[in-house]
VEXMAR-264307 format. One record per residue: residue number from 1; x, y, z of N, C-alpha, C, O in turn. Coordinates in nm, 4 decimals. Example, Ala and Ser with C-alpha at 12.3 -4.5 7.8 and 13.67 -1.06 7.14 Angstrom:
// residues 2
nr; n_X; n_Y; n_Z; ca_X; ca_Y; ca_Z; c_X; c_Y; c_Z; o_X; o_Y; o_Z
1; 1.3190; -0.5690; 0.7800; 1.2300; -0.4500; 0.7800; 1.3200; -0.3300; 0.7800; 1.4236; -0.3319; 0.8465
2; 1.2850; -0.2250; 0.7080; 1.3670; -0.1060; 0.7140; 1.2900; 0.0030; 0.7870; 1.3409; 0.1138; 0.8039
***
This chain:
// residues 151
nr; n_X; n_Y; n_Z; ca_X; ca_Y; ca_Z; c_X; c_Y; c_Z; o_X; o_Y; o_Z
1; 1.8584; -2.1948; -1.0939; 1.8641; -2.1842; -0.9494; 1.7927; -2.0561; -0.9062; 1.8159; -1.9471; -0.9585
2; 1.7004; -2.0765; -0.8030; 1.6498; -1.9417; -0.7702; 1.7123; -1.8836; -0.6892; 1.7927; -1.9365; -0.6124
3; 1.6805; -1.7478; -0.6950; 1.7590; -1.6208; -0.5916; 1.7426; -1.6375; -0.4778; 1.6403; -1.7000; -0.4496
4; 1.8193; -1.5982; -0.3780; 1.8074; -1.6016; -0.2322; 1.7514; -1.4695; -0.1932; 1.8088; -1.3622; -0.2117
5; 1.6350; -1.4853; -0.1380; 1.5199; -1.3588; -0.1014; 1.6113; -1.3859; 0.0536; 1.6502; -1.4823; 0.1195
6; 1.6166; -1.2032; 0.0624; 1.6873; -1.1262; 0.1191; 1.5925; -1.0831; 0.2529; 1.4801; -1.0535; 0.2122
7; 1.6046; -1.0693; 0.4148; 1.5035; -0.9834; 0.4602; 1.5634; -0.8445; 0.5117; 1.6711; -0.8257; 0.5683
8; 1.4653; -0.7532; 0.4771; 1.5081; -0.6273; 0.5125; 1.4345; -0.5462; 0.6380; 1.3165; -0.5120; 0.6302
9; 1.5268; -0.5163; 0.7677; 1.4768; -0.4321; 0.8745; 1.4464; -0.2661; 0.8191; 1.5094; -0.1779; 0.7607
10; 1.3010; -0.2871; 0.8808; 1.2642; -0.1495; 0.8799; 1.1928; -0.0724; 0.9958; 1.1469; -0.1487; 1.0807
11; 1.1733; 0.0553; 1.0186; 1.1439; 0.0657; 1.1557; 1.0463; 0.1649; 1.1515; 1.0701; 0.2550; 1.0710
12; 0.9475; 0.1734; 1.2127; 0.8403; 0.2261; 1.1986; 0.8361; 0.3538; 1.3343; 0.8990; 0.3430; 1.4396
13; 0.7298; 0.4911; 1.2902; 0.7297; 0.5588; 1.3816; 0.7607; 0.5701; 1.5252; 0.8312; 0.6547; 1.5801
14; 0.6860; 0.4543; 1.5861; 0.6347; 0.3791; 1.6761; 0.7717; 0.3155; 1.7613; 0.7622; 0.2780; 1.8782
15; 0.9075; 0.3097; 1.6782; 1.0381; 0.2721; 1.7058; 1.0614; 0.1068; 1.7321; 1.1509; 0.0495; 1.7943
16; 0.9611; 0.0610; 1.6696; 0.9398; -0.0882; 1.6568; 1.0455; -0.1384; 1.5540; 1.0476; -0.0578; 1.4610
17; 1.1172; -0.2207; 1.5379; 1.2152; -0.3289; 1.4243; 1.0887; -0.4362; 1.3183; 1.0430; -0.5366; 1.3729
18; 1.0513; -0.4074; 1.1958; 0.9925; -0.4601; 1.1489; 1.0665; -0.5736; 1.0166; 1.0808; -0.4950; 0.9230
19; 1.0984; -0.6611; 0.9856; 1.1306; -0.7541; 0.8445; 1.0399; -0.7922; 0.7621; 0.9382; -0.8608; 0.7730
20; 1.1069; -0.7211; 0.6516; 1.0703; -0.7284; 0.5265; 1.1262; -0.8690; 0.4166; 1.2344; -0.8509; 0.3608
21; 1.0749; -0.9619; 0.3976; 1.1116; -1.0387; 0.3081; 1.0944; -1.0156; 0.1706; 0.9859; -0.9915; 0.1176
22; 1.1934; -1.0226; 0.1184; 1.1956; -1.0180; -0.0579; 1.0605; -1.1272; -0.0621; 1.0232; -1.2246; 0.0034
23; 1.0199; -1.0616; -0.1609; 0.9313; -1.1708; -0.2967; 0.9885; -1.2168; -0.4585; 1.0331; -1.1688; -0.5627
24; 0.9588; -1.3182; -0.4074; 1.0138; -1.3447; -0.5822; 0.9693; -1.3046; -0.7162; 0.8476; -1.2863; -0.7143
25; 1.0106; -1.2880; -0.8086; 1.0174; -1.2388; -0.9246; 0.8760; -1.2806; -0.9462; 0.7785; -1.2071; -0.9618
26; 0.8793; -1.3690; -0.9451; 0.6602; -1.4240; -0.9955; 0.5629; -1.3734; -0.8887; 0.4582; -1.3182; -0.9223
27; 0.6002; -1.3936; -0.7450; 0.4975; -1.3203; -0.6590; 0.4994; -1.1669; -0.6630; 0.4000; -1.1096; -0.6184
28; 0.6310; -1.0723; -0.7254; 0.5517; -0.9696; -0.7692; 0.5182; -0.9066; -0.8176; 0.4804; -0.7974; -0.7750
29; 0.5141; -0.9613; -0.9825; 0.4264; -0.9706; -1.0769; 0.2671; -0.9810; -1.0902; 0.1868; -0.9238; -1.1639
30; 0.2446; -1.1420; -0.9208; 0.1187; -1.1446; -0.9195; 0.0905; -1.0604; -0.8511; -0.0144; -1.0154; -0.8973
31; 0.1262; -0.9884; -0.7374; 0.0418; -0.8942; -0.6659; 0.0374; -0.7563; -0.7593; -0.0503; -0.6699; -0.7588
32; 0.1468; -0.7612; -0.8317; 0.1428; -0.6196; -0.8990; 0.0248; -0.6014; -0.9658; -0.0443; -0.5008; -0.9499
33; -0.0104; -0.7140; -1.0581; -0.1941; -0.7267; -1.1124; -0.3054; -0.6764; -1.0012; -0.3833; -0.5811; -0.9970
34; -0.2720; -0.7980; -0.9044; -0.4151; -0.8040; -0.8101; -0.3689; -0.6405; -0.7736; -0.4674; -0.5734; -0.8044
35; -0.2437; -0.5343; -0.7128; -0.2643; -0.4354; -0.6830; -0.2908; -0.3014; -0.7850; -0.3125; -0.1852; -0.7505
36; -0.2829; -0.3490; -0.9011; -0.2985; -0.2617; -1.0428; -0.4685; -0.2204; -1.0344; -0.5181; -0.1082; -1.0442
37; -0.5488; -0.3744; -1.0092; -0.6986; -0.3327; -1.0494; -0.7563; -0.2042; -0.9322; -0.8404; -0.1171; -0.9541
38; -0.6813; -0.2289; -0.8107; -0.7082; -0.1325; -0.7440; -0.6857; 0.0530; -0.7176; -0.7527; 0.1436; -0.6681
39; -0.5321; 0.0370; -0.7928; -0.4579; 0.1908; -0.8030; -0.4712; 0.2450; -0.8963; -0.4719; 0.3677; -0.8866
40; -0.4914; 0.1735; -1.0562; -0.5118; 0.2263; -1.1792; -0.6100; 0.3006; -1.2036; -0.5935; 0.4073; -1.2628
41; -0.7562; 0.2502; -1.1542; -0.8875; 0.3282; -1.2414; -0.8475; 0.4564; -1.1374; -0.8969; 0.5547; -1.1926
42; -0.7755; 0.5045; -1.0024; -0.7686; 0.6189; -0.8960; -0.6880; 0.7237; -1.0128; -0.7221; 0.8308; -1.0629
43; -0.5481; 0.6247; -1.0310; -0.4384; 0.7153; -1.0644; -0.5245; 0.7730; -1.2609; -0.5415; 0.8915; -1.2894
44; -0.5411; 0.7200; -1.3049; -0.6170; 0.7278; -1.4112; -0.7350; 0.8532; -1.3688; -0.6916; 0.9653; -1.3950
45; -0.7810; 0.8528; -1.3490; -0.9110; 0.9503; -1.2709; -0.8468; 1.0827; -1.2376; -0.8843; 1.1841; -1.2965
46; -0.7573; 1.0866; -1.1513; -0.6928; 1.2178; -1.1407; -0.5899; 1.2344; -1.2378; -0.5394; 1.3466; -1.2333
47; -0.5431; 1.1581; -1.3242; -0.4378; 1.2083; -1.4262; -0.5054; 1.2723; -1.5284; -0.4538; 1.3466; -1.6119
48; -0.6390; 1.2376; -1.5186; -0.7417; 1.2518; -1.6682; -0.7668; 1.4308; -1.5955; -0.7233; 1.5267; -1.6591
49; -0.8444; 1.4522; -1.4522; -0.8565; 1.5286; -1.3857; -0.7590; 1.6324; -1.3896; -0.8172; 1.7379; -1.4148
50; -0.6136; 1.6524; -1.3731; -0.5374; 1.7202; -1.3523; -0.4614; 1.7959; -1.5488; -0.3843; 1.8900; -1.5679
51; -0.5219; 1.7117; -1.6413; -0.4752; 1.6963; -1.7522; -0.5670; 1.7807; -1.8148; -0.5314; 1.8786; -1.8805
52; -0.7419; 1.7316; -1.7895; -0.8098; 1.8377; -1.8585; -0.8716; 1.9782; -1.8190; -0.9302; 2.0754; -1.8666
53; -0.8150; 1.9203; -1.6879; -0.8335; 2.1135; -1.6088; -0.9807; 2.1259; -1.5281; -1.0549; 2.2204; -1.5008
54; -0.9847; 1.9465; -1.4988; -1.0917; 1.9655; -1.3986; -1.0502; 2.0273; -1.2649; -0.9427; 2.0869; -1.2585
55; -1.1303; 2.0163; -1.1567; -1.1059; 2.0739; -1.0677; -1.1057; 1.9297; -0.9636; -1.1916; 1.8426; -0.9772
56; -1.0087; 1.9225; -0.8721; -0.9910; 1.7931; -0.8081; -1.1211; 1.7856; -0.6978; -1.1667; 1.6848; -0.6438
57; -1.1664; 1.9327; -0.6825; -1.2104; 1.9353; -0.5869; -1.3933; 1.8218; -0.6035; -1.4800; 1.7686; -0.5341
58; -1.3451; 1.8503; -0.7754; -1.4853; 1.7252; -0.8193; -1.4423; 1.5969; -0.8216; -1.5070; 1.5110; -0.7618
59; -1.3338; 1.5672; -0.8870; -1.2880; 1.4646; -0.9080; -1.2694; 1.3148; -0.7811; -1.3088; 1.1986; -0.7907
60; -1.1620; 1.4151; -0.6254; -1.1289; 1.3489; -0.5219; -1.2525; 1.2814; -0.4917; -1.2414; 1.1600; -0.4746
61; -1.3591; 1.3275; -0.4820; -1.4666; 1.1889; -0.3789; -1.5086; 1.1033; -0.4773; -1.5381; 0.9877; -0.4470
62; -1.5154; 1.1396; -0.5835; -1.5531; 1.0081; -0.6927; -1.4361; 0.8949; -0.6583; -1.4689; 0.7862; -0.6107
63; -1.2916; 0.9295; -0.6868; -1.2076; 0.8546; -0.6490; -1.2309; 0.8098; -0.5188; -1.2395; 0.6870; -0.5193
64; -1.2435; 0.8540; -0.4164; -1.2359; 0.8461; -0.2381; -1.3778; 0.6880; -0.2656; -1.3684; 0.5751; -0.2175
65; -1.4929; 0.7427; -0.3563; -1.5903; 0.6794; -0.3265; -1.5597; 0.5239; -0.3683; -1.5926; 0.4272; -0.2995
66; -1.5016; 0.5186; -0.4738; -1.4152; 0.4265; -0.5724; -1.3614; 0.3226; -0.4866; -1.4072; 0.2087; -0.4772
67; -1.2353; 0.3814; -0.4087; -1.1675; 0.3217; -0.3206; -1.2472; 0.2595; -0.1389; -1.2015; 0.1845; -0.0526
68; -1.3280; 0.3071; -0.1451; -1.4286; 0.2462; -0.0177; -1.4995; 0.1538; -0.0506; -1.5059; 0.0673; 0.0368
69; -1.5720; 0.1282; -0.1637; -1.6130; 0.0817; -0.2270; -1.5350; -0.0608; -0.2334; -1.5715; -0.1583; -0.1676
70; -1.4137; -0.0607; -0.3282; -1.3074; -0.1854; -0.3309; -1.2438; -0.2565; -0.1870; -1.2359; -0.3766; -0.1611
71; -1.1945; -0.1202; -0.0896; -1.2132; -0.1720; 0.0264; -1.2953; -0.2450; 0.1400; -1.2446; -0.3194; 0.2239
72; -1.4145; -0.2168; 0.1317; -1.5129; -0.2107; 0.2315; -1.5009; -0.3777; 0.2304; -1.4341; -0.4330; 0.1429
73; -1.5897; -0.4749; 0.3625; -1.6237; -0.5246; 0.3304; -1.4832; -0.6466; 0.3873; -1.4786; -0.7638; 0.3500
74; -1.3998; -0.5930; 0.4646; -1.2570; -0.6572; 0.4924; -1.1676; -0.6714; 0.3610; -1.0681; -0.7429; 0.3489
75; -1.2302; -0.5797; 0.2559; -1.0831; -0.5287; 0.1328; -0.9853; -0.4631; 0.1959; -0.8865; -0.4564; 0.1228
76; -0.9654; -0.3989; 0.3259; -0.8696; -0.3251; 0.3446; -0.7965; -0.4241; 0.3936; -0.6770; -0.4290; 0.3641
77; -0.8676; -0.5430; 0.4963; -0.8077; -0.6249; 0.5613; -0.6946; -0.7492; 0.4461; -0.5794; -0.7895; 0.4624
78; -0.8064; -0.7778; 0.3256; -0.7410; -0.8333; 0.2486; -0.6103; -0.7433; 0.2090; -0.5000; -0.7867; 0.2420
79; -0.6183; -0.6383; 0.1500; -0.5161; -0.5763; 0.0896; -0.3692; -0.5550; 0.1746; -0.2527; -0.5682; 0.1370
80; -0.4168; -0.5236; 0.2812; -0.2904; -0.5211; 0.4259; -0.2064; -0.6999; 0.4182; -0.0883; -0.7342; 0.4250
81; -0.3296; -0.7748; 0.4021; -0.2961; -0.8925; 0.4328; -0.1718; -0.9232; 0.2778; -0.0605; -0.9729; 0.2955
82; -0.2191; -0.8852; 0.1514; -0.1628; -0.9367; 0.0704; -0.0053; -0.8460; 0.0972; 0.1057; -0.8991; 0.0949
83; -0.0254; -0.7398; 0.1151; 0.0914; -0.6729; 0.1300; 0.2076; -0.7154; 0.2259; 0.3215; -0.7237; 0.1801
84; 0.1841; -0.7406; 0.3486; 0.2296; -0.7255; 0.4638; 0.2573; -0.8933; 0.4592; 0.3283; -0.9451; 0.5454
85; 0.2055; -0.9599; 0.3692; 0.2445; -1.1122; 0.3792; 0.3661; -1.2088; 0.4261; 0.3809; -1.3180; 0.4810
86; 0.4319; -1.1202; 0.3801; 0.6295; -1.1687; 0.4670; 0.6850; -1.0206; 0.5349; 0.7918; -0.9646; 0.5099
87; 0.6078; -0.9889; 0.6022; 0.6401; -0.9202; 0.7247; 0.6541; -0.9910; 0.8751; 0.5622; -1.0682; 0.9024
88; 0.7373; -0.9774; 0.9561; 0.7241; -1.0210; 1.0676; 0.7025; -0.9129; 1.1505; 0.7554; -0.8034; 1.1309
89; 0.5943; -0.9484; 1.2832; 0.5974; -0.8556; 1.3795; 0.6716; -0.7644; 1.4349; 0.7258; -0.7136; 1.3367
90; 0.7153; -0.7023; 1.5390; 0.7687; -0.5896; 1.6110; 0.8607; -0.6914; 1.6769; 0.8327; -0.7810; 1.7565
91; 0.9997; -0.6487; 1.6139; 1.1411; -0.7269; 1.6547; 1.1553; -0.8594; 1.5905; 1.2467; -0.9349; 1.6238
92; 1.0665; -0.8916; 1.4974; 1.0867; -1.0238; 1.3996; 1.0048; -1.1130; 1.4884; 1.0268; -1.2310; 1.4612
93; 0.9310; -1.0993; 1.5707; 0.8523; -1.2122; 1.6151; 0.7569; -1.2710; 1.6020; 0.7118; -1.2515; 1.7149
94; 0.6736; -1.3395; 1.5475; 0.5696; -1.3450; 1.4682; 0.5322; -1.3392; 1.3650; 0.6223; -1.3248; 1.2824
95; 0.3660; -1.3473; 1.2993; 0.3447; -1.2573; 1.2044; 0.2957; -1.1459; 1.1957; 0.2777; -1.1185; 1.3144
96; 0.2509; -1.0367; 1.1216; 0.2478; -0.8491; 1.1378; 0.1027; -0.9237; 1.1618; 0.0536; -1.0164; 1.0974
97; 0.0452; -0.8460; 1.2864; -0.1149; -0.8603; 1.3280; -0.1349; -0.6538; 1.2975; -0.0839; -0.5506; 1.3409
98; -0.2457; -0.6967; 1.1931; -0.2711; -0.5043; 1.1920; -0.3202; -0.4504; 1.2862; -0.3045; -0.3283; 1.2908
99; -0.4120; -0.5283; 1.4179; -0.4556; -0.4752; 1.5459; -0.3172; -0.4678; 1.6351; -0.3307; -0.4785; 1.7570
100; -0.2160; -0.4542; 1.5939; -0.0667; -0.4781; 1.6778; -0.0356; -0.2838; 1.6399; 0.0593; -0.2163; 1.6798
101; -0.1036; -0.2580; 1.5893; -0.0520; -0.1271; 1.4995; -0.1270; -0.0308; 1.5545; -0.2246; -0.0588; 1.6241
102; -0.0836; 0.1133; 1.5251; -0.1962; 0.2248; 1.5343; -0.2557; 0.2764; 1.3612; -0.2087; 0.2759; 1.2474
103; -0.3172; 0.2958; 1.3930; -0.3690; 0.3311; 1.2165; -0.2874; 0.3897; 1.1544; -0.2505; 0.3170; 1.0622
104; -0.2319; 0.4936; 1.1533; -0.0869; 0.5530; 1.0991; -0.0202; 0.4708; 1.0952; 0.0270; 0.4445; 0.9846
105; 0.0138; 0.3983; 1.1962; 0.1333; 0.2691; 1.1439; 0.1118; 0.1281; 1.0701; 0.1950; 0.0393; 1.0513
106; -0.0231; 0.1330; 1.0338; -0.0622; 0.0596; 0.9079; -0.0031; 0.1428; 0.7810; 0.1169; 0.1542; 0.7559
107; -0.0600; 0.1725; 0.7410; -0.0702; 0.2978; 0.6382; 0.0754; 0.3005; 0.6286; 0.1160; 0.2403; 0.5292
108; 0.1639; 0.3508; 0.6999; 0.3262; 0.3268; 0.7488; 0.4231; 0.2453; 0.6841; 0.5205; 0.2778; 0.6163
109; 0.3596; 0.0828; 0.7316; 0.3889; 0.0016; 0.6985; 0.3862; -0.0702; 0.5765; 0.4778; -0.1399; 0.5330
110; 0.2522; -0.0449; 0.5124; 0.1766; -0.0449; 0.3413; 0.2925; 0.0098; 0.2751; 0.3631; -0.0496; 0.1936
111; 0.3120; 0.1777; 0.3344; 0.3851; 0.1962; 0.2381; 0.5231; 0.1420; 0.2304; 0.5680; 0.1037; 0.1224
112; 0.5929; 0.1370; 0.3405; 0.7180; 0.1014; 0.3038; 0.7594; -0.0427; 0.2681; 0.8752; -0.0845; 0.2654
113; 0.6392; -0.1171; 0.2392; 0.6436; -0.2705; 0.2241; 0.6285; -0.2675; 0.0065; 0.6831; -0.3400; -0.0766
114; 0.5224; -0.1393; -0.0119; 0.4973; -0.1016; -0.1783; 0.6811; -0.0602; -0.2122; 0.7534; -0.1158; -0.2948
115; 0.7142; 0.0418; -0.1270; 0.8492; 0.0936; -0.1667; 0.9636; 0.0057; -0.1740; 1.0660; 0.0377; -0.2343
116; 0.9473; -0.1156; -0.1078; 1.0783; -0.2162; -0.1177; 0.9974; -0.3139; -0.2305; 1.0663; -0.3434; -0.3282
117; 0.8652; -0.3650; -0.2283; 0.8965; -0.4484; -0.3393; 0.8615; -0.4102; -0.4863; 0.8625; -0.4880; -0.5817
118; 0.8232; -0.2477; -0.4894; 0.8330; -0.2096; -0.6161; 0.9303; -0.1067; -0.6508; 0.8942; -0.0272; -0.7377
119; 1.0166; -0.0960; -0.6134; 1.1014; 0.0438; -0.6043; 1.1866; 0.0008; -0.7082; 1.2279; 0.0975; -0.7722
120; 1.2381; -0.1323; -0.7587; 1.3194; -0.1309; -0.8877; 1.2170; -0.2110; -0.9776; 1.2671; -0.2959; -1.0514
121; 1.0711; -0.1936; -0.9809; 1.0062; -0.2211; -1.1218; 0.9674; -0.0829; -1.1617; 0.9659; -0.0447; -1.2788
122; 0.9354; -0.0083; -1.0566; 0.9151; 0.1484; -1.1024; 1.0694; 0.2283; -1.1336; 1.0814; 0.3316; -1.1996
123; 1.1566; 0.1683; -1.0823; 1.3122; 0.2294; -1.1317; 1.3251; 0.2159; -1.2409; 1.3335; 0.3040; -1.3264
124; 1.3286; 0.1042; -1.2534; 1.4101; 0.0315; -1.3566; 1.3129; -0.0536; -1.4867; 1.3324; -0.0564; -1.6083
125; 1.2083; -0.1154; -1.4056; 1.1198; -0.1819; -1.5092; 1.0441; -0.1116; -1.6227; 1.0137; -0.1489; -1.7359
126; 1.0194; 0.0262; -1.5413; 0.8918; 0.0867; -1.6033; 0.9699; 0.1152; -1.7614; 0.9196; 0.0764; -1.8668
127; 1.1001; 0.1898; -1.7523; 1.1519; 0.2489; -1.7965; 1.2117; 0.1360; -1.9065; 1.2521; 0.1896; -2.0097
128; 1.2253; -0.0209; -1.9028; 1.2265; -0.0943; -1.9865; 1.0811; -0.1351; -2.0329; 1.0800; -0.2165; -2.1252
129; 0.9649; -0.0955; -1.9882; 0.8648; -0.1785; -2.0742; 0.8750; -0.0214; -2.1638; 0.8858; -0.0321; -2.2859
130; 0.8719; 0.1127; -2.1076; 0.8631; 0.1954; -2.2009; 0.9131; 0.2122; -2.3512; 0.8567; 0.2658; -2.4466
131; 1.0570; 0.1390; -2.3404; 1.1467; 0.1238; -2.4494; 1.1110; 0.0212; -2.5547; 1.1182; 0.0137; -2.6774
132; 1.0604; -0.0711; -2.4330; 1.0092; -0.2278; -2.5935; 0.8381; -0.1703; -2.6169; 0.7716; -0.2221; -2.7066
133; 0.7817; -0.0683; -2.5344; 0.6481; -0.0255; -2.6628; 0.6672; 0.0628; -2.7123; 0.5735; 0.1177; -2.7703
134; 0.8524; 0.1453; -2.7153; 0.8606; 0.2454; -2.8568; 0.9283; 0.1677; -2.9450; 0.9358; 0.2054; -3.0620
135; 0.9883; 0.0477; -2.9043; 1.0221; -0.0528; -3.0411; 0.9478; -0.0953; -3.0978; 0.9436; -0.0964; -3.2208
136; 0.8257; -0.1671; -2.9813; 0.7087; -0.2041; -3.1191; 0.6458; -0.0818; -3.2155; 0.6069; -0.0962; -3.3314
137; 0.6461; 0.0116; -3.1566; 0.5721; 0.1130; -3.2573; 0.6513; 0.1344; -3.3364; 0.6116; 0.1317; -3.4529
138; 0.7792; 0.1612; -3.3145; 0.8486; 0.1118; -3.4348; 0.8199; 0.0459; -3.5267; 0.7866; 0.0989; -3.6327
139; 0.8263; -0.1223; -3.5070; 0.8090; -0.1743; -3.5825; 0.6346; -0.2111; -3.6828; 0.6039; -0.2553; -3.7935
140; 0.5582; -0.1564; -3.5521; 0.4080; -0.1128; -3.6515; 0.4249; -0.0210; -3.7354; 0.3999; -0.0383; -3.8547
141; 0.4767; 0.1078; -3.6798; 0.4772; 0.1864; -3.8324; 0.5731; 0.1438; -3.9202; 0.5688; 0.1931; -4.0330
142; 0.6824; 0.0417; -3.8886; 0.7345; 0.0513; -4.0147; 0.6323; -0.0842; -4.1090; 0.6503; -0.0827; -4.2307
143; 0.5389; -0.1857; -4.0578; 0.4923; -0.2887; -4.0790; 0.3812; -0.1973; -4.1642; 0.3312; -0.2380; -4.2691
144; 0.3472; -0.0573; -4.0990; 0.2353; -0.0160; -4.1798; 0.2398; 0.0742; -4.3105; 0.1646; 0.1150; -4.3990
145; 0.3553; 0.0801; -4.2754; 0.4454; 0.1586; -4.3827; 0.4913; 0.1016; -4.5364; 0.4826; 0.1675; -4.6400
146; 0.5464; -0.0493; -4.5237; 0.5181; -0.1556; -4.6123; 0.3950; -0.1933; -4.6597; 0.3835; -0.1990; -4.7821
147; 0.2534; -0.2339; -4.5573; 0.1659; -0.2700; -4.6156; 0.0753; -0.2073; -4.6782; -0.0270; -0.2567; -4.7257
148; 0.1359; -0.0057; -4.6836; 0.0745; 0.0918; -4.8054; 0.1628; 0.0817; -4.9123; 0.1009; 0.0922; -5.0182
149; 0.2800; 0.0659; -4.9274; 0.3808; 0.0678; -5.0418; 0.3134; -0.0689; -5.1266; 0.3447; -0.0764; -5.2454
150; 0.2338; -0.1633; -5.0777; 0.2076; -0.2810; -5.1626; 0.0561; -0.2343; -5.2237; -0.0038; -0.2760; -5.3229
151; 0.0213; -0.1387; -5.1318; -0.1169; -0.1145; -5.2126; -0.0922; -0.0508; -5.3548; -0.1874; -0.0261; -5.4288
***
């Protein structure tokens, strides 16, 4: 039996009533991909940046350029769109139109739509995939550990 997706009021600068609908366990998985190809090579770039003692001040527009790049072109429009997908308008009426918004209250809204439907895979998930890839390494070194004892 599937779960009963929940909607959650949220309220934006602007003092607008916005709903948030749960996604299900498979839809956000899939957006988590389609939103991975976009945040990873950024967050990657400045982790590499901040790690080997570059200076961000080189690093930020490569990233900035990165991200205009993926956007341009109505990517931002897509990306709002995938996000904001079970949002309803200002007081639940409708659907979220991003020309309904001020630019800050896009951006606003992005985020607090990332924070409800990833806030317990980054709680809670991350912190279980971390555990089953120190079990597998576990079990590689101990797999590699056997297959020198036979040499």
């Amino acid at each position: 039996m599937a779960k009963q997706l929940m909607t959650h009021e949220v309220t934006l600068s602007n003092k607008q009533d916005y709903f948030i609908t749960d996604w299900s366990t498979r839809k956000t998985y899939q957006n988590l991909f389609k939103l991975g190809k976009l945040f990873a090579p950024m967050s990657s770039a400045l982790t590499e940046a901040l790690q080997g003692g570059e200076r961000l001040s080189e690093v930020v527009p490569g990233v900035l350029l990165f991200v205009c790049e993926e956007l341009d072109d109505r990517g931002f429009e897509k990306l709002f769109a995938l996000i904001t997908e079970d949002v309803t308008g200002a007081g639940g009426v409708g659907k979220l139109d991003m020309d309904d918004l001020e630019p800050h209250e896009v951006l606003e809204i992005l985020t607090k739509c990332l924070e409800h439907y990833y806030k317990s895979f980054f709680g809670k998930a991350l912190n279980q995939v971390k555990e089953l890839v120190q079990e597998a390494l576990k079990v590689a070194s101990l797999d590699s550990q056997l297959n020198r004892n036979k040499s």
